[in-house]
ZABA-123165 format. One record per atom (N, C-alpha, C): x, y, z; atom name; residue in one letter. Coordinates in steps of 0.2 Angstrom, whole numbers, plus 5000, padded with zeros to 4 digits. Example, Ala and Ser with C-alpha at 12.3 -4.5 7.8 and 13.67 -1.06 7.14 Angstrom:
<atoms>
((5066; 4972; 5039); 'N'; 'A') ((5062; 4978; 5039); 'CA'; 'A') ((5066; 4984; 5039); 'C'; 'A') ((5064; 4989; 5035); 'N'; 'S') ((5068; 4995; 5036); 'CA'; 'S') ((5064; 5000; 5039); 'C'; 'S') 
</atoms>
This chain:
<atoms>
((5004; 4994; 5000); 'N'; 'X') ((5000; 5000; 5000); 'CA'; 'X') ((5004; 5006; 5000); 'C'; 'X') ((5003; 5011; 4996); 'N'; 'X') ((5007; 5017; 4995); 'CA'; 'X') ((5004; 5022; 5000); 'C'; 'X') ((5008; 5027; 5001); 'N'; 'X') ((5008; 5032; 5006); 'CA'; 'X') ((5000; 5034; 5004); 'C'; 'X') ((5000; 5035; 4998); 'N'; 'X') ((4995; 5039; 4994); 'CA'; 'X') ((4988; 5035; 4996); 'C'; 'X') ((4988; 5030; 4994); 'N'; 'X') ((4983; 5026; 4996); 'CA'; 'X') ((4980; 5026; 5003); 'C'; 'X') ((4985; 5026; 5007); 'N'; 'X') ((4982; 5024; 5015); 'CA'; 'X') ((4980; 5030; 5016); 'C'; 'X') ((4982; 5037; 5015); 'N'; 'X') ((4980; 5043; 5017); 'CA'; 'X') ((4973; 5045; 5013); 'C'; 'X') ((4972; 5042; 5006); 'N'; 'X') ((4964; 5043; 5003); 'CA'; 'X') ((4960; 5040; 5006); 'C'; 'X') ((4963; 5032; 5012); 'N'; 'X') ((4957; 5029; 5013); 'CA'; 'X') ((4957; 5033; 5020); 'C'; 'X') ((4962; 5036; 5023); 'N'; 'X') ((4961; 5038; 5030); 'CA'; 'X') ((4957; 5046; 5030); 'C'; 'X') ((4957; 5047; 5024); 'N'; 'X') ((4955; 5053; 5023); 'CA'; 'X') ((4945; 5051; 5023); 'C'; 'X') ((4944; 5047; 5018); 'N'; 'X') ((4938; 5045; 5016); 'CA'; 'X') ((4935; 5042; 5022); 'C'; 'X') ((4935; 5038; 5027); 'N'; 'X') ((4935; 5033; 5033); 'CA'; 'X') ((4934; 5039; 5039); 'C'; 'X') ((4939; 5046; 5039); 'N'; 'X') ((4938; 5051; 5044); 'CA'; 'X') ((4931; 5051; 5047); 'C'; 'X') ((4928; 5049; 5045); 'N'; 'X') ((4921; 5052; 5051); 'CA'; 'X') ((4918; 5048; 5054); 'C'; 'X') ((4921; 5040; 5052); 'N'; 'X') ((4922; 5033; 5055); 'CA'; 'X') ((4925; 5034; 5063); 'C'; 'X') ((4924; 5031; 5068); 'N'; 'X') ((4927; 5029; 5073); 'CA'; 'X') ((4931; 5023; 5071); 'C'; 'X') ((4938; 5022; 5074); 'N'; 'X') ((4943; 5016; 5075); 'CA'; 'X') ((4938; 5013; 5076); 'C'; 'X') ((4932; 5011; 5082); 'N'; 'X') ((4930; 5005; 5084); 'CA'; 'X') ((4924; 5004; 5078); 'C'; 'X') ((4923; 5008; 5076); 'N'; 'X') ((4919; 5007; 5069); 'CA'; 'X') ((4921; 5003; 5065); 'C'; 'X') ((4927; 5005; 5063); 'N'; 'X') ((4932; 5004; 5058); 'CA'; 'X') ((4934; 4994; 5061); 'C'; 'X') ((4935; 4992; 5065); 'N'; 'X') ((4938; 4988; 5067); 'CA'; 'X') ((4931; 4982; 5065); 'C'; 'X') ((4926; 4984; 5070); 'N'; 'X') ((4922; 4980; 5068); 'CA'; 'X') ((4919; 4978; 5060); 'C'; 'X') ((4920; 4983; 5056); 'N'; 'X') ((4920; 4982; 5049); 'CA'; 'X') ((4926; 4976; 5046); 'C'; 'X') ((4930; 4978; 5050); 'N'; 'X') ((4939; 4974; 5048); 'CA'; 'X') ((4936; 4966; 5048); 'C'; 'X') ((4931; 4966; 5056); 'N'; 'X') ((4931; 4959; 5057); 'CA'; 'X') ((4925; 4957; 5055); 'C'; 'X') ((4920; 4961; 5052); 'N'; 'X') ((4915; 4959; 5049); 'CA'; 'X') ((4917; 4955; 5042); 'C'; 'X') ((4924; 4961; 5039); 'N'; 'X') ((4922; 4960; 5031); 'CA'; 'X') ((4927; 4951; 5032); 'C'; 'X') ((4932; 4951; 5035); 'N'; 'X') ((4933; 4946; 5036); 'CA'; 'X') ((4930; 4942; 5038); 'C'; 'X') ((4926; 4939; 5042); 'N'; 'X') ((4922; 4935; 5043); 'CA'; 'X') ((4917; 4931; 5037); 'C'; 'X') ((4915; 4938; 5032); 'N'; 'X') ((4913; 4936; 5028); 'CA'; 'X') ((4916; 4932; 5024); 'C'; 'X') ((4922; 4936; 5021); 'N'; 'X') ((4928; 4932; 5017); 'CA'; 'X') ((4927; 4924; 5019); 'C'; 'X') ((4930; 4921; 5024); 'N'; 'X') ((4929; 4915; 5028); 'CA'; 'X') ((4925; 4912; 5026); 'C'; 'X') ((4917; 4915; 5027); 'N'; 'X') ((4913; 4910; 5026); 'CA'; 'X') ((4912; 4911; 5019); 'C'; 'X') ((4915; 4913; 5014); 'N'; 'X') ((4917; 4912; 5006); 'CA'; 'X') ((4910; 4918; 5003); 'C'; 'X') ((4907; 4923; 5007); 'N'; 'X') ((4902; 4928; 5004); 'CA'; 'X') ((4907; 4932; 5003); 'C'; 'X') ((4904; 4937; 4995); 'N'; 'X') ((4910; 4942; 4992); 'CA'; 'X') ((4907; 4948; 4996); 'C'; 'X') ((4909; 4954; 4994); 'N'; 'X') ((4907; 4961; 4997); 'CA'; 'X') ((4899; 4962; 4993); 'C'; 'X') ((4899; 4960; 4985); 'N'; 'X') ((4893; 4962; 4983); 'CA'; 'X') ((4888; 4958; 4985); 'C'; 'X') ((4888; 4953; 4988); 'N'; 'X') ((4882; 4949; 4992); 'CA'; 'X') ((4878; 4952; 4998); 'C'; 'X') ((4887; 4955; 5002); 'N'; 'X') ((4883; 4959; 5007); 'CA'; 'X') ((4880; 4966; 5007); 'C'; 'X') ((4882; 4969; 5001); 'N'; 'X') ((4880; 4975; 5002); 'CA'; 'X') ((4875; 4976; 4998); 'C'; 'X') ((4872; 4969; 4997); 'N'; 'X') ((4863; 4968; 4995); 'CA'; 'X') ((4860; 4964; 4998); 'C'; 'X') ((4863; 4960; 5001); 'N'; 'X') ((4861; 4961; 5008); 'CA'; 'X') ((4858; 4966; 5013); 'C'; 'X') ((4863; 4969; 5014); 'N'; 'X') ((4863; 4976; 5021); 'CA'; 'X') ((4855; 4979; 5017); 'C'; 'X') ((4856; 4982; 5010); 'N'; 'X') ((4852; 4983; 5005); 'CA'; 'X') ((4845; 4983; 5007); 'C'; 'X') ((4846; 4975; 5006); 'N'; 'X') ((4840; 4973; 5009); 'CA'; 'X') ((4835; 4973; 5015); 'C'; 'X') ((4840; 4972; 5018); 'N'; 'X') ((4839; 4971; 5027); 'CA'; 'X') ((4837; 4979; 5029); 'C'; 'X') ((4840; 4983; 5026); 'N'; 'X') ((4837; 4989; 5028); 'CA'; 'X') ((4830; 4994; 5027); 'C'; 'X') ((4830; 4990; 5019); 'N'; 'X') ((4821; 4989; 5018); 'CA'; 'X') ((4818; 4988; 5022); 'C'; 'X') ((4818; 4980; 5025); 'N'; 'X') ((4815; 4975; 5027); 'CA'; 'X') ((4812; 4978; 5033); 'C'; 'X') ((4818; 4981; 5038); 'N'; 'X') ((4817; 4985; 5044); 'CA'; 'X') ((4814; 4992; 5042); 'C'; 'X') ((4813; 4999; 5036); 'N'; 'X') ((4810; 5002; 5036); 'CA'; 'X') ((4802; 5000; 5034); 'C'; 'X') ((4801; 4995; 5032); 'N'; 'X') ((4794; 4993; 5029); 'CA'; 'X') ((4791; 4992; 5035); 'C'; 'X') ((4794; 4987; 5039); 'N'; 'X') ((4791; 4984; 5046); 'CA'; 'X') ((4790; 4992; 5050); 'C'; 'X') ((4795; 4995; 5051); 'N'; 'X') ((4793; 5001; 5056); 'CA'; 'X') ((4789; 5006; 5052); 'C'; 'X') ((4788; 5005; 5044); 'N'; 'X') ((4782; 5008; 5042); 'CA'; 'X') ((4777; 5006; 5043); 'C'; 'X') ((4775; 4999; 5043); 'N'; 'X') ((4769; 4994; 5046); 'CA'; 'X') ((4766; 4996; 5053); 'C'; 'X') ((4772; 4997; 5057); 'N'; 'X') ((4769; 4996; 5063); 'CA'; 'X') ((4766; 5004; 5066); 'C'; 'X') ((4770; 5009; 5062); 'N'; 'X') ((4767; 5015; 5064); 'CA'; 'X') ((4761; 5015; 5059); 'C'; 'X') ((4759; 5012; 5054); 'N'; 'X') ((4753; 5013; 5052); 'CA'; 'X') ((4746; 5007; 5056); 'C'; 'X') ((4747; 5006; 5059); 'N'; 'X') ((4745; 5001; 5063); 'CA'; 'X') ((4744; 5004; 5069); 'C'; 'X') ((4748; 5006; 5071); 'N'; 'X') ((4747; 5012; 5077); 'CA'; 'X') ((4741; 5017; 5076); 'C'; 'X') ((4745; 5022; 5070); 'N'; 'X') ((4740; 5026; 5069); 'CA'; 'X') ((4732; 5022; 5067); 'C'; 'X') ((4730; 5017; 5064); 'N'; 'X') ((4724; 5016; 5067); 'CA'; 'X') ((4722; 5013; 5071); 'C'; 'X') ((4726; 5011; 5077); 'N'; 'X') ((4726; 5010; 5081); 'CA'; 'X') ((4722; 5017; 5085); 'C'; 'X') ((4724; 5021; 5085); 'N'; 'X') ((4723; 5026; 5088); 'CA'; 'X') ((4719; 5030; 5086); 'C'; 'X') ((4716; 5030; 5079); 'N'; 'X') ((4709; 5033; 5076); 'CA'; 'X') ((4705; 5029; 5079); 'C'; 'X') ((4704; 5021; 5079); 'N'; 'X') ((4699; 5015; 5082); 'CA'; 'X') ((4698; 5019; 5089); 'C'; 'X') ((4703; 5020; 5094); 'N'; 'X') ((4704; 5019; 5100); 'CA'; 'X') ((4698; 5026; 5101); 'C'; 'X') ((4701; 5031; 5099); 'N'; 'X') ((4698; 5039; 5096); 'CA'; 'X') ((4688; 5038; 5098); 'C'; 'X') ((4688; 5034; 5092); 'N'; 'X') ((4683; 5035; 5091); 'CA'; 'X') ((4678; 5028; 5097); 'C'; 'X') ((4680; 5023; 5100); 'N'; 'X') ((4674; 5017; 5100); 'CA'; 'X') ((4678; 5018; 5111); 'C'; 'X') ((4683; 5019; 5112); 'N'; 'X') ((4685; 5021; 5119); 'CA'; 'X') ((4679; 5025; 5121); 'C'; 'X') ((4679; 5022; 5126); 'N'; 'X') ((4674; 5027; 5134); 'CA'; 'X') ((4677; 5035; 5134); 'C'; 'X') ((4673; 5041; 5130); 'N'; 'X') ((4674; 5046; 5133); 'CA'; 'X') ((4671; 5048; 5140); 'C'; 'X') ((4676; 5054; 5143); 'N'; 'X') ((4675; 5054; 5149); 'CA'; 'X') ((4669; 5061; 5149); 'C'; 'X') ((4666; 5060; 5154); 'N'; 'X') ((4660; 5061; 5156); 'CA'; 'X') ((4659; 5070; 5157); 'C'; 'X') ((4665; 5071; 5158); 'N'; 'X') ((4667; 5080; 5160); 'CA'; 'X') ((4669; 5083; 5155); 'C'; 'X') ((4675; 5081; 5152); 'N'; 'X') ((4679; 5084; 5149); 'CA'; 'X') ((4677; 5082; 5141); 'C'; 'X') ((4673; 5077; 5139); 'N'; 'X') ((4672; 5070; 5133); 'CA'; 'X') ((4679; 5069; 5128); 'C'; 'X') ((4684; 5068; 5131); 'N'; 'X') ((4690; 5064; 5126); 'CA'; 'X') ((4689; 5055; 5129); 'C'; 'X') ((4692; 5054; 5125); 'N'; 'X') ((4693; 5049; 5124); 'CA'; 'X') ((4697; 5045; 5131); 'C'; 'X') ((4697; 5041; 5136); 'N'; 'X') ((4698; 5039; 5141); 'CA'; 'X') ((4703; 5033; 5141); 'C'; 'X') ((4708; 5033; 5143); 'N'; 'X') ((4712; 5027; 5147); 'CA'; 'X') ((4711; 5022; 5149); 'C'; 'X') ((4713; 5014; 5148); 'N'; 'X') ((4709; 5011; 5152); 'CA'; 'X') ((4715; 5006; 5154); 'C'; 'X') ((4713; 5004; 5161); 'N'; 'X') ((4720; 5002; 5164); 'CA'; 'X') ((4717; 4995; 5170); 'C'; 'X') ((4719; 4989; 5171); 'N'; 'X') ((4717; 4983; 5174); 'CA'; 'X') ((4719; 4988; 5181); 'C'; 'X') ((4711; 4985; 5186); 'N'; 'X') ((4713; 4986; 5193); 'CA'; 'X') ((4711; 4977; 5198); 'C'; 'X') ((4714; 4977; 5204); 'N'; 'X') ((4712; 4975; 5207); 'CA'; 'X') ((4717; 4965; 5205); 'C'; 'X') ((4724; 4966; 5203); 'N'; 'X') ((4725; 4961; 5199); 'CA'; 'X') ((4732; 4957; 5202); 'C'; 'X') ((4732; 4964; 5206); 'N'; 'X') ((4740; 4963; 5210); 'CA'; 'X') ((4739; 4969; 5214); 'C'; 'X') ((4746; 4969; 5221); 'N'; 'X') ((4746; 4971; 5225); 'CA'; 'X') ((4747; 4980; 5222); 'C'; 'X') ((4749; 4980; 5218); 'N'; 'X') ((4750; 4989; 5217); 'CA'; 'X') ((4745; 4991; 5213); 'C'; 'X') ((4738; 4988; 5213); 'N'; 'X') ((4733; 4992; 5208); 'CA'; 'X') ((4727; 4990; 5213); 'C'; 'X') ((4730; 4989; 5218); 'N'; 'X') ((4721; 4987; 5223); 'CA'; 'X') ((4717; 4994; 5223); 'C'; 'X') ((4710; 4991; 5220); 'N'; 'X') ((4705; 4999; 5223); 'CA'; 'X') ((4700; 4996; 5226); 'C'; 'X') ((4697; 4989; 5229); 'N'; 'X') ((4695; 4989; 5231); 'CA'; 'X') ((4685; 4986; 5226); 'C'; 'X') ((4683; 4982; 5231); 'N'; 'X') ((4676; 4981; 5227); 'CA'; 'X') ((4681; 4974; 5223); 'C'; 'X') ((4673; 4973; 5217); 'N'; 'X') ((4676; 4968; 5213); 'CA'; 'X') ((4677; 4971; 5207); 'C'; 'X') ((4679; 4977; 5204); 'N'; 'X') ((4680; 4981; 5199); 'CA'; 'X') ((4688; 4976; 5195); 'C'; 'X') ((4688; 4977; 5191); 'N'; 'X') ((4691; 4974; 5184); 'CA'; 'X') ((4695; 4977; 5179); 'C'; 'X') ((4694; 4983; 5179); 'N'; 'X') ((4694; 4990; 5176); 'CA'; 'X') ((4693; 4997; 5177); 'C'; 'X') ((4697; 5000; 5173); 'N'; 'X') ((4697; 5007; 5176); 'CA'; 'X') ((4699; 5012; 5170); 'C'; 'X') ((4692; 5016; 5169); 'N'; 'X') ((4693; 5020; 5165); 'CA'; 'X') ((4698; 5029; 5168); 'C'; 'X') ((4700; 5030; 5165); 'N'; 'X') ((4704; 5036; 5169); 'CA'; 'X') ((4705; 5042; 5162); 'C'; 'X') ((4704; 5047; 5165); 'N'; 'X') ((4705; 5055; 5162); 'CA'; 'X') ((4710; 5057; 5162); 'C'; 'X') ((4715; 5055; 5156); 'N'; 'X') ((4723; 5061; 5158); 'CA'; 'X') ((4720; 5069; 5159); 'C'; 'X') ((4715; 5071; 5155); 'N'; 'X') ((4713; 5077; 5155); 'CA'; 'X') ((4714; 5082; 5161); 'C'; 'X') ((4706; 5078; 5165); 'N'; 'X') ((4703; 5081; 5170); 'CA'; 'X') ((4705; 5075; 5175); 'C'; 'X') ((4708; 5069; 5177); 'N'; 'X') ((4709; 5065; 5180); 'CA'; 'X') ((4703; 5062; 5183); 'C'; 'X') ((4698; 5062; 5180); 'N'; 'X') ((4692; 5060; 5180); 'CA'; 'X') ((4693; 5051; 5179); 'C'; 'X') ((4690; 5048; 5186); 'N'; 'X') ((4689; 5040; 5184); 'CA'; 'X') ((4683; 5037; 5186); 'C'; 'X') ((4681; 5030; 5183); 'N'; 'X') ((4678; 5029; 5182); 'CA'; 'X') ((4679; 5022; 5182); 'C'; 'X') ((4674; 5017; 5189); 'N'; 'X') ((4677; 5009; 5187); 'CA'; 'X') ((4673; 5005; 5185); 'C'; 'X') ((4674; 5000; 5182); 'N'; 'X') ((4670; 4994; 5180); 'CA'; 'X') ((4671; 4985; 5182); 'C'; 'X') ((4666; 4982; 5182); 'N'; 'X') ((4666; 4976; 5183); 'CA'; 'X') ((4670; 4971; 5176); 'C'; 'X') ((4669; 4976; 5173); 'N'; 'X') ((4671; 4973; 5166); 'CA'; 'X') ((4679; 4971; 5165); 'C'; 'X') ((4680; 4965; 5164); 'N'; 'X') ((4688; 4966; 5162); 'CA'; 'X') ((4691; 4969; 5158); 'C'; 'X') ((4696; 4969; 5159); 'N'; 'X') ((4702; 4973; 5153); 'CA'; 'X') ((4700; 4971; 5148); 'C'; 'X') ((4703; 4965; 5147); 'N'; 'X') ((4704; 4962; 5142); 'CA'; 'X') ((4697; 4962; 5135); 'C'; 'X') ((4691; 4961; 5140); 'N'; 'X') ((4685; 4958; 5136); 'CA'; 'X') ((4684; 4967; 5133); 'C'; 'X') ((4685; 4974; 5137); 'N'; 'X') ((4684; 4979; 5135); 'CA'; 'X') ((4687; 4981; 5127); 'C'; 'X') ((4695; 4978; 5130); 'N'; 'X') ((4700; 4981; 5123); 'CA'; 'X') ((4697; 4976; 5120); 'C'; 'X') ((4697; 4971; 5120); 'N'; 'X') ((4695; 4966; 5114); 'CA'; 'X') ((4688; 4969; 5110); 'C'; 'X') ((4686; 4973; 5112); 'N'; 'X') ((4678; 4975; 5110); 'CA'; 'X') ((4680; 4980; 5106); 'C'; 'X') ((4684; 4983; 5107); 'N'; 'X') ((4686; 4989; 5105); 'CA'; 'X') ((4690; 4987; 5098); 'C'; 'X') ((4695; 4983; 5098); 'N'; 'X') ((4698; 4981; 5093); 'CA'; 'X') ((4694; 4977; 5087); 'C'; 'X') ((4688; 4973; 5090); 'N'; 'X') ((4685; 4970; 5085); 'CA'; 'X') ((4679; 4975; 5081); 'C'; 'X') ((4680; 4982; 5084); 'N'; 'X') ((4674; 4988; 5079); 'CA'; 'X') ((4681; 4989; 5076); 'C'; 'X') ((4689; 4989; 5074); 'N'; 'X') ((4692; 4992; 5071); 'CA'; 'X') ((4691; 4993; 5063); 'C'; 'X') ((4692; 4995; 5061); 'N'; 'X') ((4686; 4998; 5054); 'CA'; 'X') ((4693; 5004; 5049); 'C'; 'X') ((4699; 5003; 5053); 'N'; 'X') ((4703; 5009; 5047); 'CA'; 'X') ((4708; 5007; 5045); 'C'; 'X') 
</atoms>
């Protein structure tokens, strides 16, 4: 390797950290080893990178109707009318309230609550299954 050479790659690599750099070293070698060339990887990584923006596209748009359904079919609270929280009571030692309540709706608003015999589970399920977007 000429002078020249090792200074255009340490020039290009500058905004690399060594420990960056290092583990690239042993990556590309590893690959070597198990006989994959550089262009497999880097249609690979290619790939891979899609693969993970798709899914975290998926799951934010999933979300978001998640959260129109929730908007609209959620227990508005009674004061304030948004849409209300709902949280298991009565299921372990740090949520006792008391009674045989199962649920609890709650007002980040106005901190308006509101209990039910109803379970969590059967509520959100109820909610999920009007999901419509």
């Amino acid at each position: 390797m000429t002078d020249n050479n090792f200074n255009d790659i340490e020039s290009s690599l500058s905004a690399f950290s060594f420990h960056s750099l290092q583990e690239t070293f042993f990556t590309i070698n590893h690959l070597i080893a198990k006989g994959i060339d550089i262009n497999t990887f880097l249609s690979y990584m290619t790939n891979k990178q899609l693969k993970i923006q798709n899914d975290l596209k998926k799951k934010n748009d999933e979300f978001i109707k998640f959260n129109l359904n929730w908007n609209e079919y959620a227990k508005k609270c009674s004061i304030c009318k948004i849409p209300m929280d709902l949280f298991r009571v009565n299921t372990n030692n740090t949520n006792q309230v008391g009674n045989n309540y199962k649920s609890q709706w709650f007002c980040s608003k106005c901190y308006n609550d509101e209990y039910t015999n109803e379970p969590y589970e059967l509520i959100y399920q109820n909610i999920l299954n009007k999901y419509k977007y």
